[in-house]
MDTraj code that builds the backbone (N, CA, C; nanometers):
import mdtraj as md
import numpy as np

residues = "UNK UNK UNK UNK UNK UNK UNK UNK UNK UNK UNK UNK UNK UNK UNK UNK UNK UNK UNK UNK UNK UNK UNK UNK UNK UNK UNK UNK UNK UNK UNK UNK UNK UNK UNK UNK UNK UNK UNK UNK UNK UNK UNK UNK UNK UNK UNK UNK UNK UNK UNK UNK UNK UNK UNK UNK UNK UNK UNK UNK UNK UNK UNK UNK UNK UNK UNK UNK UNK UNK UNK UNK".split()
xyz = np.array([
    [2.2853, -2.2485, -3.5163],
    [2.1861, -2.3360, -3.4586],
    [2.0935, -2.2573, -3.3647],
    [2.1444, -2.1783, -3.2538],
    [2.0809, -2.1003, -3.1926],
    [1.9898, -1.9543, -3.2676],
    [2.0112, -1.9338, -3.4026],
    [1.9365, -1.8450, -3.4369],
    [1.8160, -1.9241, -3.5386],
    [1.8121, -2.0424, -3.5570],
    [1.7632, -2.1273, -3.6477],
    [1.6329, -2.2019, -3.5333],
    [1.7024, -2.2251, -3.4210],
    [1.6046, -2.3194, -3.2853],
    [1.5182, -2.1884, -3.2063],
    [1.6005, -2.0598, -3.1957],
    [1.5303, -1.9989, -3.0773],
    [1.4908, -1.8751, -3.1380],
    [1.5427, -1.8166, -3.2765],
    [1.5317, -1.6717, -3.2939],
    [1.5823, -1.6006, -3.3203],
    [1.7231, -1.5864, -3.1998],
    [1.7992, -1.4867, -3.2003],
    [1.9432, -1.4665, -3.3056],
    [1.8895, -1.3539, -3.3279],
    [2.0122, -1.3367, -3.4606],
    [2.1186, -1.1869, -3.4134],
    [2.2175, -1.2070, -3.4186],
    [2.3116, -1.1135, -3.4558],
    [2.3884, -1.1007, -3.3170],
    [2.3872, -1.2562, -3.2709],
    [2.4661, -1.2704, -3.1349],
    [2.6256, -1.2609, -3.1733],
    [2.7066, -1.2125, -3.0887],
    [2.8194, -1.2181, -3.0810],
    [2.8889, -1.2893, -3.0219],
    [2.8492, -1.3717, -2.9369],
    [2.9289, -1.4795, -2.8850],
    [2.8221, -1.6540, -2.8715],
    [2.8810, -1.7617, -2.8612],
    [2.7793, -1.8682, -2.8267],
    [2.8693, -1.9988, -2.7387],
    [2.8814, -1.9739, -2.6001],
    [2.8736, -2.1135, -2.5835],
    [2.8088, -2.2222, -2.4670],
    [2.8644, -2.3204, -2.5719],
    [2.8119, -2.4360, -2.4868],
    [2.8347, -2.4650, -2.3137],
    [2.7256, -2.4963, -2.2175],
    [2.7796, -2.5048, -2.1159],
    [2.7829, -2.6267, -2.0813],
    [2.6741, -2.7313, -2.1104],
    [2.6889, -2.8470, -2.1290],
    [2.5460, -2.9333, -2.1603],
    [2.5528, -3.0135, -2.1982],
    [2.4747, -3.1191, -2.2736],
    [2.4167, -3.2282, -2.1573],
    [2.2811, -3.2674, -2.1838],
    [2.2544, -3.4016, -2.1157],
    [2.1562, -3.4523, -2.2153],
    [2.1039, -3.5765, -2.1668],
    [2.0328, -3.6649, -2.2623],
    [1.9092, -3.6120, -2.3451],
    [1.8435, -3.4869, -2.2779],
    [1.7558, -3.4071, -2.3328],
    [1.7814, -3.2909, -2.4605],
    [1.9327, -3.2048, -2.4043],
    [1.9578, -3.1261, -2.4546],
    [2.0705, -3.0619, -2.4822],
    [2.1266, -2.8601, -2.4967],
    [2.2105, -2.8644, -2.4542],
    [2.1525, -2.7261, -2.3985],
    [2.2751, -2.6732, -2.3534],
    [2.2621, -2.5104, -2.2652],
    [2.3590, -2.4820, -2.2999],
    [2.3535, -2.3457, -2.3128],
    [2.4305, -2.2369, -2.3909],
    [2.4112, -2.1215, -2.3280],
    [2.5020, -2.0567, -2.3454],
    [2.5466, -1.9115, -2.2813],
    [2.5323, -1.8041, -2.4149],
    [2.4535, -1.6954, -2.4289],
    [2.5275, -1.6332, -2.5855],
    [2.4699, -1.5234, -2.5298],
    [2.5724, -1.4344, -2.5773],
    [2.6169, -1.3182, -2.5882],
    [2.5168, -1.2332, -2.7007],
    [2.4728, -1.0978, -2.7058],
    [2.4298, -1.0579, -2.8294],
    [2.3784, -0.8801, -2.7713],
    [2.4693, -0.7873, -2.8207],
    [2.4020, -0.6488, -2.7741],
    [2.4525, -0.6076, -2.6530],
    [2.5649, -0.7228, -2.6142],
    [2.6009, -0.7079, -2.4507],
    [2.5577, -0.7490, -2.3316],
    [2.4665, -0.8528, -2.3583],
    [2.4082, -0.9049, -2.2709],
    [2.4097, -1.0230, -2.2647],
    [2.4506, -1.1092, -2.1661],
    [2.4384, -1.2257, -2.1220],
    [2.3120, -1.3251, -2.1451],
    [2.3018, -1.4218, -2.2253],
    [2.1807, -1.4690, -2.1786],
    [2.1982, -1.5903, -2.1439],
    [2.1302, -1.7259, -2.0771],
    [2.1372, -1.8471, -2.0858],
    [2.0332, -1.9408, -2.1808],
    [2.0372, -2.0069, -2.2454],
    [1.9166, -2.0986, -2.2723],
    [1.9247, -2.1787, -2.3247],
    [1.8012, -2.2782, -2.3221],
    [1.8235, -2.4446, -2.3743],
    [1.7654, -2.4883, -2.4875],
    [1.8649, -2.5935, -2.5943],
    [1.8260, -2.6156, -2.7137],
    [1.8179, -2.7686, -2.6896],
    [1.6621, -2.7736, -2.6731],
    [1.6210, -2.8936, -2.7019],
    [1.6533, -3.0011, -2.7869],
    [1.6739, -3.1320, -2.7649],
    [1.6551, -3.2227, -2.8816],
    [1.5252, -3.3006, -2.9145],
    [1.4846, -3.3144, -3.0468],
    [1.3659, -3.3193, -3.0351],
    [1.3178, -3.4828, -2.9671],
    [1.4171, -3.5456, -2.9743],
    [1.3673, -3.6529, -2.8941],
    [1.4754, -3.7163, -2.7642],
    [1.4773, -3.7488, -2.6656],
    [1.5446, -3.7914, -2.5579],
    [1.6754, -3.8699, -2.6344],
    [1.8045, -3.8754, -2.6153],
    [1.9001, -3.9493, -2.6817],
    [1.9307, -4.0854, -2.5483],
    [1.9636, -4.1784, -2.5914],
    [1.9434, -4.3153, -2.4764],
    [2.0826, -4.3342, -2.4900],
    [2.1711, -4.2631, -2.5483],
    [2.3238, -4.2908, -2.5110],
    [2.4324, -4.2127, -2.5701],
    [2.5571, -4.2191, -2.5741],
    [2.6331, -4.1151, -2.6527],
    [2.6213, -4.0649, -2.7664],
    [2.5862, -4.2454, -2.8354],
    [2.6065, -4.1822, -2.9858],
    [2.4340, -4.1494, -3.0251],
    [2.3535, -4.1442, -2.9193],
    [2.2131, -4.0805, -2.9622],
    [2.2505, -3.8992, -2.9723],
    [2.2965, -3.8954, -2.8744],
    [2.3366, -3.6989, -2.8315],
    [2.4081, -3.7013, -2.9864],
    [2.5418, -3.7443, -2.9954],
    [2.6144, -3.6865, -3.1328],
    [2.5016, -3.7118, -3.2552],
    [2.4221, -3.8023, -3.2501],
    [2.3026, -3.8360, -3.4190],
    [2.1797, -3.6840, -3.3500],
    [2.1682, -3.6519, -3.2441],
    [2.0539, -3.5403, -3.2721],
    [2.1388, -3.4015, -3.2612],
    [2.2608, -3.3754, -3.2166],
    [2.3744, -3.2750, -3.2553],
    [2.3485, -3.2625, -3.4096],
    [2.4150, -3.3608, -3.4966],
    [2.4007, -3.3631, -3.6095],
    [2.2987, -3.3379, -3.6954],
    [2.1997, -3.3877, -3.6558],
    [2.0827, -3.3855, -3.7131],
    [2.0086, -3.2250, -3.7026],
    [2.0294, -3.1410, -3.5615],
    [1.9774, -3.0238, -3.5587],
    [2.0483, -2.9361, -3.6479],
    [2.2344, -2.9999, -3.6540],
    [2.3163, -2.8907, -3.7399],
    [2.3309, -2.8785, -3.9117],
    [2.2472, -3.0348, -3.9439],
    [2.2290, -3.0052, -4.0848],
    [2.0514, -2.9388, -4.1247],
    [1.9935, -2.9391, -3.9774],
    [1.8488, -2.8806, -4.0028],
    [1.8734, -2.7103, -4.0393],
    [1.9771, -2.6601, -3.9312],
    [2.0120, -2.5410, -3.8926],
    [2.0251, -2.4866, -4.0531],
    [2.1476, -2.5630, -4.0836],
    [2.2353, -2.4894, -4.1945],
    [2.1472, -2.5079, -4.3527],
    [2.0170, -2.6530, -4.3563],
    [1.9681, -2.6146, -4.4525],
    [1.8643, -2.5005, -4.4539],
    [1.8211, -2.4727, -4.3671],
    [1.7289, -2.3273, -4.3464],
    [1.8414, -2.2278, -4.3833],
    [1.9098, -2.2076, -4.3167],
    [2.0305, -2.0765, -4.3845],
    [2.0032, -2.0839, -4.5041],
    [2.0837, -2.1928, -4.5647],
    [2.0521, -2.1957, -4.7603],
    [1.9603, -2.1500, -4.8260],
    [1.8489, -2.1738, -4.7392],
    [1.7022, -2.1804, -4.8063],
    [1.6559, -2.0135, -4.7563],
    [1.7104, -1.9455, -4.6625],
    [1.7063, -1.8156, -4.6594],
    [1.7897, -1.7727, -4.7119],
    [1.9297, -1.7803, -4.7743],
    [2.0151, -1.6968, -4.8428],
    [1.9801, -1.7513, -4.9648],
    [1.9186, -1.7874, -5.0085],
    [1.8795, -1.8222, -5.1809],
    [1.7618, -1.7119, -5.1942],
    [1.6620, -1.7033, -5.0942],
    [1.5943, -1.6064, -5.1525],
    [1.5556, -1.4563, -5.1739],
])
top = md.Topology()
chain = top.add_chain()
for i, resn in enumerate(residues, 1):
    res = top.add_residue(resn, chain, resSeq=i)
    for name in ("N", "CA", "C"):
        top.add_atom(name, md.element.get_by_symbol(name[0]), res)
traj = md.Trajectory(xyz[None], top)
């Protein structure tokens, strides 16, 4: 998800630090270096099960771009 939303590829570590109604924040690792940063959702979630439907929604966006780069 984080190399699909922000760029960065060939991180070695990724995690979550925590989530609010906007987004989430993440910690990842890559080359040895620490970084922090935030993966937006593209729209504000108004309750729990809004956060888990735009979770979902970024992680089947994520993984169909993968496909669609390892096919070609």
């Amino acid at each position: 998800m984080v190399a699909h939303y922000v760029g960065l590829t060939g991180l070695d570590a990724v995690k979550l630090l925590d989530i609010d109604r906007l987004g989430m924040n993440a910690e990842v690792v890559r080359k040895g270096q620490t970084i922090q940063l935030r993966l937006p959702f593209v729209r504000p979630a108004e309750d729990r099960k809004g956060v888990k439907e735009a979770i979902v929604e970024m992680t089947r966006a994520s993984r169909a771009a993968t496909a669609r780069s390892s096919s070609t």
